[in-house]
N, C-alpha and C positions, 0 to 999 in steps of 0.2 A: 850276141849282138854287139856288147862292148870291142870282145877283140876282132870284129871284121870291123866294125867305123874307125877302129885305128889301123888294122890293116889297108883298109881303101886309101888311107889319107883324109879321114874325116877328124870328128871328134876325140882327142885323146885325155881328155877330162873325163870321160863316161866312168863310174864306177865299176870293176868288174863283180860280176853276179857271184852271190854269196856258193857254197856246194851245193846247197838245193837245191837253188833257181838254176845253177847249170846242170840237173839233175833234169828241172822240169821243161827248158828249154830245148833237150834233147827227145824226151816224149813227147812233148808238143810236134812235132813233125815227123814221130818215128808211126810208120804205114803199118809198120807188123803187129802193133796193139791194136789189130781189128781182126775182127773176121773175116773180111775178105782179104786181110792182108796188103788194103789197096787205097785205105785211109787214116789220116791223122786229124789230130783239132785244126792243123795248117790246113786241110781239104777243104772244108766251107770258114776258116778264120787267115785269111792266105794275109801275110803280112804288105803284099805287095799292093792289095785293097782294103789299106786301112782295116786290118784283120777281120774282113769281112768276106762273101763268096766271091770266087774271083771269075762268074760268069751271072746270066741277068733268071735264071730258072728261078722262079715262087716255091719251089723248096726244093730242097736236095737229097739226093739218092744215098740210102747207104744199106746197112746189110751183107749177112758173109754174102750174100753173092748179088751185091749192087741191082737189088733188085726193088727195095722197097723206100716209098716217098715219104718225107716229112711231115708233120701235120702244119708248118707254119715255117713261115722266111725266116733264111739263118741270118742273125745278125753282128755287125761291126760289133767282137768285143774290145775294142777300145774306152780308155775313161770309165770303167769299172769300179777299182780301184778307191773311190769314193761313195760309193753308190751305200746308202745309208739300209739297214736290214727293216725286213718290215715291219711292219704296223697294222693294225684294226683300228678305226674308227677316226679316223677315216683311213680306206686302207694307203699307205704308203711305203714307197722303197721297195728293197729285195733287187733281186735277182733276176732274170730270165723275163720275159714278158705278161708273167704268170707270180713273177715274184715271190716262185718259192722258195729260193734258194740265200740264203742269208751272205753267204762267203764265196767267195773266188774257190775254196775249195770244194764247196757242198754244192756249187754249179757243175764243176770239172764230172765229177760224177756220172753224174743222169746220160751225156752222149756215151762213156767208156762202156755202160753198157745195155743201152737204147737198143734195139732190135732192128730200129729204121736208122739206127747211125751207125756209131762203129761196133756193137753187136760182139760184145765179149763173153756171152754166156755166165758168166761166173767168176769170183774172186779170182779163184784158182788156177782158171782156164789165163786169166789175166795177170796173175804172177808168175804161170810158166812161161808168158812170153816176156813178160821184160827181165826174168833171167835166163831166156835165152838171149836177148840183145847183145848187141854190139859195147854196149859201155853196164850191161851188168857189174863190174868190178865199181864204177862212178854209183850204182846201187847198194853193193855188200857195204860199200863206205861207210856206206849214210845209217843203213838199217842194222848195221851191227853182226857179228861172227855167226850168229843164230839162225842167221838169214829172214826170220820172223815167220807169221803164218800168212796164208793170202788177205785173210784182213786187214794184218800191218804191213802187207805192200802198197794195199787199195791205198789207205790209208794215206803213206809217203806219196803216193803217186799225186793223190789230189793237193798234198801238201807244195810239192814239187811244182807243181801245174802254179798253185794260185804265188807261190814266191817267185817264179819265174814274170807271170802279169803282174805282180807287183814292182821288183826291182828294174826290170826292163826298162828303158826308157821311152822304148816301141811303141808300148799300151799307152804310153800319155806323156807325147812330147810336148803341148802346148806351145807350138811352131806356126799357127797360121796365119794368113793375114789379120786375122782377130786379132791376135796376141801380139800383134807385131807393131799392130797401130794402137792397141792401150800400154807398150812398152815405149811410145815415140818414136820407133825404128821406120815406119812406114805410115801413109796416110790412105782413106779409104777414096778412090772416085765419085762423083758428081752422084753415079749411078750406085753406087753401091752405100754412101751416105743417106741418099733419100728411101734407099731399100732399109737401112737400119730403123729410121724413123718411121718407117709403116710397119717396120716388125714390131714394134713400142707399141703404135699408137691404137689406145682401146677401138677408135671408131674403126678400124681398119681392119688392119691384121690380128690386132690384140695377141700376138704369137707368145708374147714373153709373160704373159698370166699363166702358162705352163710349160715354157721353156725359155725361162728369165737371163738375161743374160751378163747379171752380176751377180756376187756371191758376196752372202754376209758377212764373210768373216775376210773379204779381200781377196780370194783365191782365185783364179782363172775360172770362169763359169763352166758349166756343164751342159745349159742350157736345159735341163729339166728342172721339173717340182717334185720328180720322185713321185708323183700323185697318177691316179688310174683315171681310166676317160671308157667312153662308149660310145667312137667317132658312125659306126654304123656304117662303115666301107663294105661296097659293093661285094658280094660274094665273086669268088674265083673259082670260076669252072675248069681252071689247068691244075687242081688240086685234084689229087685223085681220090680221096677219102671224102672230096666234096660232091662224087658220081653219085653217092648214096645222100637221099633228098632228107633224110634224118637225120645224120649228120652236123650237126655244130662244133665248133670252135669258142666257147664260151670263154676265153681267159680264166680268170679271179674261178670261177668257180667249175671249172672241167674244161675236157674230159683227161689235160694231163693233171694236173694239181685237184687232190679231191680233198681236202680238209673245209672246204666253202662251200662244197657242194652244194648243200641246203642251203644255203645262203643266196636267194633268187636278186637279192639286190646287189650282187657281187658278177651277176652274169653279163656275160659282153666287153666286162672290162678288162683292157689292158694294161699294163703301165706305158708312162708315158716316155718314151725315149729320148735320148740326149741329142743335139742337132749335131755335135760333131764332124766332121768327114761325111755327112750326109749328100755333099755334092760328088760323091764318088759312086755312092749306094745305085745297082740297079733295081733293087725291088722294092718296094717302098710298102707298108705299113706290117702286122701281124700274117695277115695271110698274100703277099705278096701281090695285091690285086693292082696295083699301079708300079710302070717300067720308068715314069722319068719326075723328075722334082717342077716342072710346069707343069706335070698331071696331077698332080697333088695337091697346088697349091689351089689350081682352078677344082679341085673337089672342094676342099674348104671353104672357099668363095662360094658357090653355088651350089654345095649340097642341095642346098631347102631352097634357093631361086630358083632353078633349073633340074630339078628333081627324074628328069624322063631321059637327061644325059647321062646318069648314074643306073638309075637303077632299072630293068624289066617291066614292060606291061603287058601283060598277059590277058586275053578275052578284054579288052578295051578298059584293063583296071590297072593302075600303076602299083608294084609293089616296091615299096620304100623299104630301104633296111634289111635288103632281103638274106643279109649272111644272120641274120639274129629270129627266132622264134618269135610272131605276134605278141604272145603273152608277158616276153622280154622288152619289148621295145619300150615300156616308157624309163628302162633304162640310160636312153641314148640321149650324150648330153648333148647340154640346150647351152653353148657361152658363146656370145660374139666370138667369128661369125658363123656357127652353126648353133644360130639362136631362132632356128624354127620362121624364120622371115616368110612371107605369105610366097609361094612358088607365082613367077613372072616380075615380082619386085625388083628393084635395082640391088644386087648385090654389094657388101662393102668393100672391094677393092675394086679400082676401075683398073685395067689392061696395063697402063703402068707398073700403079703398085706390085701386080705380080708379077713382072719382068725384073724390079727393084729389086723387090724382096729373095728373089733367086738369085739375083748380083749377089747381093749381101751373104747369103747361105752360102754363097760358092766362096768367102773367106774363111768357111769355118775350115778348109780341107788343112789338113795338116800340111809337113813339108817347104812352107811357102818361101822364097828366097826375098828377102825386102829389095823394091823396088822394079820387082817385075811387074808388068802394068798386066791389067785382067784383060777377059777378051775384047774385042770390038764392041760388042752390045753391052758392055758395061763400065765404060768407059765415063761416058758423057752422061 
């Protein structure tokens, strides 16, 4: 990344990446560490969508022979890099949406050899391909005359992977209109200041009680609390593991992370994601069941006013919550504004605020050049 922003004629300040991270820079996008030979981490973390998928599917295909679906939407891994490891009681931080993963390297993992991603079979199976590669010799470097055994490839590999999202500038340029207007480089529109103030504002949006948008210690936000929720989003019938009506998706506590298992007051929930580049994202939550950032908002707004927009009724009975087991649901939290408001009430954001408030989120998008004016709708 460093030597193409100087090759373009961009950036020539950029640090260049230490041996590692040009180690893991290079697996990061090398296709022959799969089984089908036909994917990389760059397949569903394409740098060009904010290292997220760069088409709008609720999960992605992988497998040697591109044939089997994800259980949940791949996400922007962006802004990472801070992400605090977890915690019990209450659960916090980690990794993955599941939060099992402590490290950038103990994430890198679990896709390398996922059977529904890139599907490596085995250590082994996966250090005879990255010494067959193209920059094996930028490997023997690193891992010594020995050449090591497939565990101390895995190993480098994951190590590789997480110094590459570390040093990259890519994973966390803090470039957007956000950044730009608490630098005093740019200012925010008419439309996109009154969208900040409903993100704030408890009667409203209340957004920033779990995706706060300062940081304690002074740092550029991240826009999470690190903390788990159980918004109760509509189940997605384009999952295919969703065709089988047993089936859950429980986060915190299965069916990929099983250390919570027993832990029934851990089910449903996800962590809660950083707003970042979220105005890029096509599939919006855990199990991809919303395509745009106005379908999202208006589910927050009217979960619980508007209850029969969301969810199924079946034989003249509404079922609410329907991706979660009966038994689970009084796990589904209850904060302004899916604070269980009686269904037909007035919801707390009026048709503005959520036009606002997606001005505003559309600053989070990295890239932004100061002084380009946002679109026409969010202007005034």
């Amino acid at each position: 990344m460093a030597t193409l922003l100087t090759a373009c004629g961009g950036r020539n300040d950029v640090p260049a990446l230490s041996p590692l991270a040009a180690l893991g820079e290079r697996i990061f996008s090398d296709r022959t560490l799969s089984g089908s030979g036909r994917m990389s981490c760059a397949t569903c973390h394409d740098p060009r969508f904010a290292h997220g998928p760069p088409n709008a599917l609720p999960v992605q295909v992988g497998g040697q022979f591109e044939t089997e679906f994800g259980l949940r939407a791949a996400p922007s891994i962006r802004y990472l890099d801070r992400q605090p490891p977890f915690s019990l009681a209450p659960w916090h931080g980690g990794l993955n949406t599941d939060g099992r993963a402590d490290t950038l390297a103990a994430q890198a993992r679990h896709p390398l050899f996922d059977p529904r991603e890139m599907d490596n079979g085995s250590a082994d199976i996966l250090a005879r391909r990255l010494r067959a590669s193209a920059y094996a010799p930028q490997f023997a470097a690193l891992i010594g005359a020995t050449g090591g055994d497939a565990s101390a490839t895995v190993t480098l590999i994951q190590g590789a992977l997480q110094a590459y999202q570390s040093e990259d500038a890519g994973f966390h340029p803090y470039d957007s209109k956000f950044d730009q207007v608490q630098a005093g480089r740019d200012q925010f529109s008419p439309a996109e200041q009154r969208g900040a103030q409903a993100f704030r504002d408890p009667a409203r949006g209340h957004c920033a009680a779990c995706h706060p948008d300062t940081d304690p210690q002074g740092r550029p936000p991240l826009f999470t609390d690190a903390g788990y929720a159980a918004l109760g989003v509509p189940r997605n019938a384009a999952i295919p593991a969703n065709a089988d009506p047993a089936h859950f998706d429980l986060g915190l506590c299965g069916p990929v992370r099983q250390d919570l298992a027993r832990d029934a007051a851990a089910c449903g929930l996800f962590r809660t994601p950083g707003l970042r580049n979220v105005g890029v994202k096509q599939r919006f939550f855990h199990n991809g069941s919303m395509g745009s950032l106005a379908q999202v908002l208006a589910f927050l707004n009217t979960r619980d006013t508007e209850p029969t927009r969301w969810y199924p009724v079946v034989d003249g009975a509404l079922r609410p919550f329907d991706d979660l087991p009966a038994r689970l649901q009084a796990n589904i939290t209850r904060r302004a504004p899916l604070d269980g408001r009686a269904a037909g009430s007035t919801p707390a954001m009026s048709a503005r605020d959520l036009a606002d408030i997606e001005c505003f989120l559309l600053t989070l998008s990295d890239g932004h050049v100061a002084g380009t004016p946002p679109s026409p709708a969010c202007r005034e």
